[in-house]
C-alpha positions in Angstrom: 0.0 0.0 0.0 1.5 3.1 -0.8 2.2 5.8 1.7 0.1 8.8 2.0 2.2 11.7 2.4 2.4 14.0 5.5 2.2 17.6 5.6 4.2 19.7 8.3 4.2 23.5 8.9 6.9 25.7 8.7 8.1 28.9 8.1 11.4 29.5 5.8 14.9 30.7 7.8 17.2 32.6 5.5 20.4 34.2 6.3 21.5 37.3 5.2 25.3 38.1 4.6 26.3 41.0 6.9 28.9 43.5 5.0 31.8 45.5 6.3 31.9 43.4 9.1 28.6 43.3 10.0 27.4 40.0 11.7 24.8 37.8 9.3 21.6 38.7 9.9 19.0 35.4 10.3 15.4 36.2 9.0 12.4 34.1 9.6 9.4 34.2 7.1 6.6 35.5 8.3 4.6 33.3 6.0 3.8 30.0 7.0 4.5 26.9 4.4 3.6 23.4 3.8 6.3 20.6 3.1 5.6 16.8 2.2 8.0 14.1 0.8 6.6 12.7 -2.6 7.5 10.9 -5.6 10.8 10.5 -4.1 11.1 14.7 -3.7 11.0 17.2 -0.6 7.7 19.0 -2.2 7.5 22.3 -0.8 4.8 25.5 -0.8 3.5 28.4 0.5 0.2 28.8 1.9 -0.1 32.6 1.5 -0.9 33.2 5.2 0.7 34.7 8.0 -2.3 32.9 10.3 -1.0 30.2 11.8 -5.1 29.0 12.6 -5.7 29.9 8.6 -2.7 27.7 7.4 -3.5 24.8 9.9 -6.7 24.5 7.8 -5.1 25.0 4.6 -2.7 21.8 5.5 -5.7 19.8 6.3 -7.4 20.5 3.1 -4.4 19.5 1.5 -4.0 16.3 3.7 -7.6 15.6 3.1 -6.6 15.6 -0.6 -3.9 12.8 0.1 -6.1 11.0 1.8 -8.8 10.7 -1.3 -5.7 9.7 -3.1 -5.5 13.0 -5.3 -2.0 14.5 -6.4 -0.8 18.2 -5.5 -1.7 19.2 -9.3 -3.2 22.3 -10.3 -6.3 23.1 -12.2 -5.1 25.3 -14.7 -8.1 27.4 -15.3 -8.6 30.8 -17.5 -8.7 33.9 -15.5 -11.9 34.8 -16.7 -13.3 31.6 -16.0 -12.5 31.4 -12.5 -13.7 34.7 -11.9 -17.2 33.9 -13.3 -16.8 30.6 -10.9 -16.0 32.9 -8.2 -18.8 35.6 -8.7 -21.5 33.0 -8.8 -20.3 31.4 -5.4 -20.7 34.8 -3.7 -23.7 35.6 -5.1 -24.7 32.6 -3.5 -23.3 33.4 0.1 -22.7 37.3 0.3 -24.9 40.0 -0.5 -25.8 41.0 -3.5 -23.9 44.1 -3.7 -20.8 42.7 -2.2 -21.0 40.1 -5.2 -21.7 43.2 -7.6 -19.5 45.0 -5.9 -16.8 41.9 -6.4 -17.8 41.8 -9.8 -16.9 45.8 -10.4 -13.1 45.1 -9.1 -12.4 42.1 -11.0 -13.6 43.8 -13.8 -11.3 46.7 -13.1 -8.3 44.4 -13.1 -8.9 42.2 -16.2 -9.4 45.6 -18.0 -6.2 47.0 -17.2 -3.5 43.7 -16.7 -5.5 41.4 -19.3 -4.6 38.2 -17.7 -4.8 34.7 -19.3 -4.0 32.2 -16.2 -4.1 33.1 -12.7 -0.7 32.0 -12.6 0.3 35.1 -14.2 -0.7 37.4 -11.1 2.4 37.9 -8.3 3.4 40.4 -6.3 4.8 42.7 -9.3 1.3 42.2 -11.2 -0.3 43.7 -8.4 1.7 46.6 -7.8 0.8 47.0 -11.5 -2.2 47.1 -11.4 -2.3 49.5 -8.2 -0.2 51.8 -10.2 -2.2 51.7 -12.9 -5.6 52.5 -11.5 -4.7 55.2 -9.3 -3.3 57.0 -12.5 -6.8 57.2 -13.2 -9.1 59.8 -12.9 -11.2 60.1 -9.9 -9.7 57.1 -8.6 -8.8 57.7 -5.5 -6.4 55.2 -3.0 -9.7 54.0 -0.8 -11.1 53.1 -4.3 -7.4 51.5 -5.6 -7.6 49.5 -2.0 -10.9 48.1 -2.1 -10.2 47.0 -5.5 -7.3 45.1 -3.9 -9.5 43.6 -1.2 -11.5 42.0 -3.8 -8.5 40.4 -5.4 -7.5 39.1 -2.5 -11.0 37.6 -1.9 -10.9 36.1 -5.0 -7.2 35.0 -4.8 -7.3 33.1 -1.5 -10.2 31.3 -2.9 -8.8 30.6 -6.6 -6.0 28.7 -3.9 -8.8 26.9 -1.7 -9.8 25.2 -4.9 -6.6 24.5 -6.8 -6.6 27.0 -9.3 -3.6 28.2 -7.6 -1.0 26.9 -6.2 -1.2 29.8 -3.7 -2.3 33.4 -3.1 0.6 35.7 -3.3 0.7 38.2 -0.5 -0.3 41.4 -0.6 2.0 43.0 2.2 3.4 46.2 1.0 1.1 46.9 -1.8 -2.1 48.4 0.2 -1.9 52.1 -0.2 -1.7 54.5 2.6 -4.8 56.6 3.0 -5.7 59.8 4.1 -7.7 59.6 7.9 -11.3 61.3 7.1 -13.5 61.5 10.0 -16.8 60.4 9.8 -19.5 63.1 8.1 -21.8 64.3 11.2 -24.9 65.7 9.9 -25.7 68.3 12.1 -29.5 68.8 14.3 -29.8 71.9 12.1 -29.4 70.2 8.9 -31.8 67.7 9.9 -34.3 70.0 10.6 -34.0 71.6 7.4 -34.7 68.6 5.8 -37.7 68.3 7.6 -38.6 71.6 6.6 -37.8 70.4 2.8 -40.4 67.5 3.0 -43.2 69.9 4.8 -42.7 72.4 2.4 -44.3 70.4 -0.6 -41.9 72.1 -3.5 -39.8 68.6 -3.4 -40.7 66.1 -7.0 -40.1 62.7 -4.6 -40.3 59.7 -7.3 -39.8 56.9 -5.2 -41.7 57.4 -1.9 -44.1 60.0 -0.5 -43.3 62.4 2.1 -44.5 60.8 5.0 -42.6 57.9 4.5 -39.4 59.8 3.9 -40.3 61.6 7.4 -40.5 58.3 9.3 -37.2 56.9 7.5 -35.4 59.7 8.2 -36.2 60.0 12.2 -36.0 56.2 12.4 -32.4 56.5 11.2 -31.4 59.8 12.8 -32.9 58.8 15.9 -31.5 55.1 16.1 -28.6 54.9 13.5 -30.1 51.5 12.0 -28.3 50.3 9.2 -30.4 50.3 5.8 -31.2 47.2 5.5 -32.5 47.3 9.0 -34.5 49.9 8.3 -36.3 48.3 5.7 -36.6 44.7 7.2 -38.3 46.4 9.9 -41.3 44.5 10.9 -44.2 45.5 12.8 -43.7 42.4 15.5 -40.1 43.7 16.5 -42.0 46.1 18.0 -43.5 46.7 21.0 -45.3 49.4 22.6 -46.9 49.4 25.7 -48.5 52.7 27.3 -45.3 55.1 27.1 -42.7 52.8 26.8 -41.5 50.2 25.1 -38.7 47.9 23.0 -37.7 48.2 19.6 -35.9 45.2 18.7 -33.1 45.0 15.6 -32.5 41.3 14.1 -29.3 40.2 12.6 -30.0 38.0 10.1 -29.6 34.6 11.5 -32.4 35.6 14.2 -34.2 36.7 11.4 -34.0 33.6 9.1 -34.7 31.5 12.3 -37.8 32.8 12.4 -38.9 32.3 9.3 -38.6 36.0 8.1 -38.9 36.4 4.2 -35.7 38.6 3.3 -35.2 40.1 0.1 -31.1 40.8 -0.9 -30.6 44.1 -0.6 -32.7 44.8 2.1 -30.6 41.7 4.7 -29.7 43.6 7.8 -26.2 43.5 8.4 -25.5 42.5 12.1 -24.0 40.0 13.8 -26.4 39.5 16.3 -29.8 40.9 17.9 -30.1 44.0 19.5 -33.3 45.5 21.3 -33.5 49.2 22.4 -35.6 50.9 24.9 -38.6 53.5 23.7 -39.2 56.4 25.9 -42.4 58.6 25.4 -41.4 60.3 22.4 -40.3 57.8 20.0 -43.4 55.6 21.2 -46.2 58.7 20.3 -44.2 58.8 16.9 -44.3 54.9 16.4 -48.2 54.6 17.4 -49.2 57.2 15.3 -47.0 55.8 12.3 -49.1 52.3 13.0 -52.2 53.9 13.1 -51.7 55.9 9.6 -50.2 52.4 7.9 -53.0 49.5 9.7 -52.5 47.4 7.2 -48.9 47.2 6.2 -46.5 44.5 8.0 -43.3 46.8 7.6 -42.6 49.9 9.1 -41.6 51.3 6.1 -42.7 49.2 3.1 -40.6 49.4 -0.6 -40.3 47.5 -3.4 -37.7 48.1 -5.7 -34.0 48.4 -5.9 -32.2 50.2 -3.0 -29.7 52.4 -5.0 -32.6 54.1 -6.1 -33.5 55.9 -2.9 -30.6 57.9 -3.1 -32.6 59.6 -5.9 -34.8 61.2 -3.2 -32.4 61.6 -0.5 -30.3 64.0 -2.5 -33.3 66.0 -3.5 -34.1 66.3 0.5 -30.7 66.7 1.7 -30.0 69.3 -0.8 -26.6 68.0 -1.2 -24.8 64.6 -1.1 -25.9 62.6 1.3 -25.6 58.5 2.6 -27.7 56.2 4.4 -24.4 55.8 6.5 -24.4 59.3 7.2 -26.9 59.3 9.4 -25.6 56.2 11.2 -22.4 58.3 12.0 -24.2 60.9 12.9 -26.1 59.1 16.0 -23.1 58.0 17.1 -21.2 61.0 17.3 -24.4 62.9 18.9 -24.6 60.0 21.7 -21.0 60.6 22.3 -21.1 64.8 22.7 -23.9 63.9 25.5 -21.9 61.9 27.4 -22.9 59.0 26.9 -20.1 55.3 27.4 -18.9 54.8 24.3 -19.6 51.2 25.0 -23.1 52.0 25.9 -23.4 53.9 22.1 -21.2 50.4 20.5 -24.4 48.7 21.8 -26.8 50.5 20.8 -25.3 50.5 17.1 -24.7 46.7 17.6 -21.0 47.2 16.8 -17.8 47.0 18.8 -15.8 49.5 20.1 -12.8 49.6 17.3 -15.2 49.5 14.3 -17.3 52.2 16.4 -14.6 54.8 16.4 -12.8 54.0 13.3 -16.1 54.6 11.0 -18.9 55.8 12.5 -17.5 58.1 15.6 -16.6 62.1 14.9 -15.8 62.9 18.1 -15.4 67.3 17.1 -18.7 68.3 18.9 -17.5 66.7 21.8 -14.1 68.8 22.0 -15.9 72.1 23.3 -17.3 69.8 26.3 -14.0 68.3 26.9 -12.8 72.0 26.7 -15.2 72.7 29.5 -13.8 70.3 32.1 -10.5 71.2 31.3 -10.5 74.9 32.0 -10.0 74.6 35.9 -6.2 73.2 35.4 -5.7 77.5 34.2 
């Protein structure tokens, strides 16, 4: 019976030469690799990770090849191929504007580095390719990185199934970007929006006024996410006299029971949150029920997402994002004192996502100002 081979972990020691005297400098890879003894040879190769968890699993996918008796061969596969292989997986197990989205970045790099095989993409390819689309206009290195992100997505995949033999890493090629805080939008700007929608000189196309009213408070006031917003049901809520719960699904709560979710409207969290109602927000929720009896959403659409922004512009009076307004809760809650962890809750996020994207801590300066003037 022939011997299956075993695969060990390991990670590469080279030794640099010192000059003038200098003493030789060892260096250890930071990327972990696989080695097996077949056919008589010390095979070798890199799983494209500096994970030492990730790598583990790549060696036991390999052994698990062995084991069925398959070889170490690659599936030499056409990079446009694998990339339609690739986009129909995610459209499968992402949402559909990360698989669009995806699909828009690969698109970007077959368009500028015309590959044939993946075997053709290294290191140098990349840097290419990152060279080459931030030569373009309006391209910005945010844009350049998220196109990378995608490639590596797609690369560490094309590895899982042997198109590869493994995904080059991308150390060294993200570009640095400028630190933007997140865009606060004001009380007084919301107000005037609220003025734009009572003054009745606004052409909406996609939803009337009153429902733009209730979106807009409903984010403002509680920084849901879009597609909680619109996955909203009526039975996550619950009033009772002045007070009451408003309760935000993630999406494996939501599919346990038995919601109906359409792709672009899947709310985004990790897990469920439920937030308490004080007087105000439950006058505005009962009379919102009581104008809608018959509808099981708070805030019922059909039709494509994107399409929204149509309106949102037209009320906002400038450029505006569904995000914004999440960002803008956040950074409100924080200028009135309020635990940060206490505001990470009520987002459903963690703290490090909390203030790298959504906190814009500049209102909350002046306060900090304020307690600091007794040190003069």
């Amino acid at each position: 019976m022939k011997r299956v081979p075993q695969i060990s972990l390991f990670k590469p020691v080279t030794v640099k030469k010192g000059k003038n005297g200098e003493k030789d400098k060892t260096i250890i890879s930071r990327i972990w690799w696989m080695r097996w003894w077949q056919d008589g040879k010390n095979r070798r190769e890199s799983t494209g990770t500096r994970n030492r968890r990730e790598a583990e699993r790549r060696r036991w996918q390999r052994q698990e090849e062995f084991e069925r008796g398959e070889k170490a061969t690659i599936r030499g596969v056409s990079f446009a191929q694998a990339k339609k292989e690739f986009i129909a997986a995610k459209a499968v197990t992402n949402r559909l504007t990360t698989s669009e989205s995806y699909s828009i970045s690969l698109g970007h790099f077959e368009r500028l580095m015309k590959p044939d095989g993946l075997a053709e993409i290294d290191v140098g390819c990349l840097r290419a390719f990152m060279a080459a689309r931030l030569a373009e206009k309006k391209v910005t290195a945010g844009t350049a990185n998220r196109d990378l992100r995608a490639l590596r997505v797609f690369l560490g995949w094309a590895a899982e199934r042997r198109f590869l033999a493994a995904a080059p890493t991308l150390k060294g090629i993200k570009l640095r970007e400028d630190v933007k805080l997140p865009i606060n939008i004001p009380i007084e700007e919301y107000r005037a929006m609220m003025a734009r929608l009572d003054s009745g000189k606004l052409k909406l196309t996609k939803r009337p006024t009153e429902w733009w009213r209730m979106f807009l408070w409903l984010a403002m006031t509680f920084g849901m996410r879009r597609g909680e917003l619109l996955s909203l049901d009526w039975d996550q809520i619950v009033l009772d006299g002045d007070s009451g719960t408003l309760t935000i699904l993630s999406i494996s709560d939501a599919e346990k029971l038995g919601k109906r979710l359409e792709q672009d409207k899947i709310p985004k969290g990790r897990k469920s949150r439920t937030l308490p109602l004080v007087p105000e927000m439950v006058k505005m929720l009962r009379a919102w029920r009581k104008a809608n009896p018959d509808e099981s959403k708070v805030l019922s659409y059909t039709g494509n997402v994107r399409h929204l922004y149509d309106d949102l512009h037209k009320i906002a009076g400038k450029h505006r994002t569904f995000k914004n307004f999440r960002s803008s809760t956040a950074s409100q809650l924080i200028a009135a004192g309020v635990p940060t962890i206490v505001v990470a809750d009520w987002l459903g996020h963690d703290l490090t996502i909390l203030q790298k994207h959504y906190a814009n801590t500049t209102s909350a300066l002046q306060r900090a100002a304020e307690a600091r003037k007794i040190v003069g």
